[in-house]
C-alpha positions in Angstrom: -4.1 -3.3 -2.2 -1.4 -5.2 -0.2 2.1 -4.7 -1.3 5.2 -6.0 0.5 8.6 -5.0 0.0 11.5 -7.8 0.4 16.0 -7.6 0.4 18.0 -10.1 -1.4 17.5 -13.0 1.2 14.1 -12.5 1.3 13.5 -10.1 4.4 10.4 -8.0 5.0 11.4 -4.3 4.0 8.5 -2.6 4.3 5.3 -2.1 2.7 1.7 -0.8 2.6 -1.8 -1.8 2.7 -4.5 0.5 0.9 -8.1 -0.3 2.1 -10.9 1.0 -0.8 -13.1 1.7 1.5 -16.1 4.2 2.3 -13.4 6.1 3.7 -10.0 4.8 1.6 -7.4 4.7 4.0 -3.3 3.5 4.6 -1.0 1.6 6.5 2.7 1.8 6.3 3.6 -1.8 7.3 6.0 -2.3 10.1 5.8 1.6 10.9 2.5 2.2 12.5 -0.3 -0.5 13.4 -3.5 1.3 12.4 -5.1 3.1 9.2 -4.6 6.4 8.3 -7.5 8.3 6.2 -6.2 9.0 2.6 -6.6 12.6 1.0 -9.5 13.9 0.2 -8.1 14.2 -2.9 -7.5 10.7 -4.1 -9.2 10.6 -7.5 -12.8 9.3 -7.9 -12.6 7.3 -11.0 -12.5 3.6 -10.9 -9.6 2.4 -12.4 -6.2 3.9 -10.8 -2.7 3.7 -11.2 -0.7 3.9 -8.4 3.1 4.6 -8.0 4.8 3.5 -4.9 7.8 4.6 -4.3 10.7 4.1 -1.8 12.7 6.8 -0.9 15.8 7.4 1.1 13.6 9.1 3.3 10.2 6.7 3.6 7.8 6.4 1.1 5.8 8.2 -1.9 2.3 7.1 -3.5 0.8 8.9 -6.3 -2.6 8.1 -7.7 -2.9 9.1 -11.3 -0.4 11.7 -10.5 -1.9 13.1 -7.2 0.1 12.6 -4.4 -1.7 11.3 -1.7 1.1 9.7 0.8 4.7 11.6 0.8 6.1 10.3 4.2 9.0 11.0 5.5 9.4 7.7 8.3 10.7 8.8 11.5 9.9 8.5 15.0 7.4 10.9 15.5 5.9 9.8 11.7 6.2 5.8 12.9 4.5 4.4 16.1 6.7 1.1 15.9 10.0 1.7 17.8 11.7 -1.0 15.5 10.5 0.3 12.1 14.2 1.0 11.3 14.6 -3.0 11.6 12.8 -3.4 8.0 12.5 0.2 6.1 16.6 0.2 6.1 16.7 -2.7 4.3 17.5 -2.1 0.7 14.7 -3.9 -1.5 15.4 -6.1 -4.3 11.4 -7.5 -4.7 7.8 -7.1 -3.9 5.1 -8.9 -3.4 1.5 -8.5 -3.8 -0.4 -10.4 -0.7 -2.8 -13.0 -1.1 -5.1 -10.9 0.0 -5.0 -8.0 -2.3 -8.1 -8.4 -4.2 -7.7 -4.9 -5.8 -4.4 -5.0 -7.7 -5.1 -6.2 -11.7 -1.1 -5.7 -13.0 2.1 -3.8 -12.8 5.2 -2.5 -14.2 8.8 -1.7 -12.6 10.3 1.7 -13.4 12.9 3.6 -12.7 16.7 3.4 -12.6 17.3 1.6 -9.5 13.8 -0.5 -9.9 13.1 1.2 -6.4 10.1 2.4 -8.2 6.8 0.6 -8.4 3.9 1.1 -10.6 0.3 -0.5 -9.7 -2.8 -0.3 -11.6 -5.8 -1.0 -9.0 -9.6 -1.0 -9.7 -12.0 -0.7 -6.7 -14.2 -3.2 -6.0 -17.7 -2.6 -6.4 -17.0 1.3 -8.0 -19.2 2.5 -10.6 
């Protein structure tokens, strides 16, 4: 799963890369340049729904209502010293990269449409 966050004009904000792998594992985008493991306690179904979220803070992702990413970006969290160059910007869009092969659909919730709701299946899961 590859989802970028935009402003107004059109601006990177942000986003974050899921990889279903053997070992699933995260990337803020344009906060740190390498994975990160996810939880051990992402569910094991196939099909997921995922709710990305954009805080004031950073950024929270749920899977079927387990948390598994509630960060708070700062310096120590972020390895990119210009992260605050693209998470400031307010976002006003999204974008699902070309090559996100998990993503299948998704909804906008929430008051300020900060909140975004994706519904992944793994390839290749039983």
């Amino acid at each position: 799963m590859r989802v970028f966050f935009q402003d107004d004009n059109g601006n990177v904000a942000g986003g974050i890369y899921v990889h279903f792998l053997q070992t699933p594992s995260y990337m803020v985008r344009l906060c740190f340049n390498s994975y990160k493991p996810l939880p051990d306690n992402l569910p094991k179904v196939q099909n997921k729904l995922w709710r990305i979220k954009r805080t004031d803070q950073g950024l929270k992702v749920t899977c079927n209502g387990v948390t598994v990413v509630d960060a708070v970006l700062n310096d120590q969290f972020c390895d990119r010293s210009d992260w605050r160059n693209y998470w400031t910007r307010e976002i006003s869009q999204f974008y699902f990269h070309t090559y996100d092969t998990a993503s299948i659909s998704y909804r906008i919730t929430g008051a300020t449409g900060r909140e975004k709701v994706y519904t992944t299946r793994e390839i290749g899961s039983a």
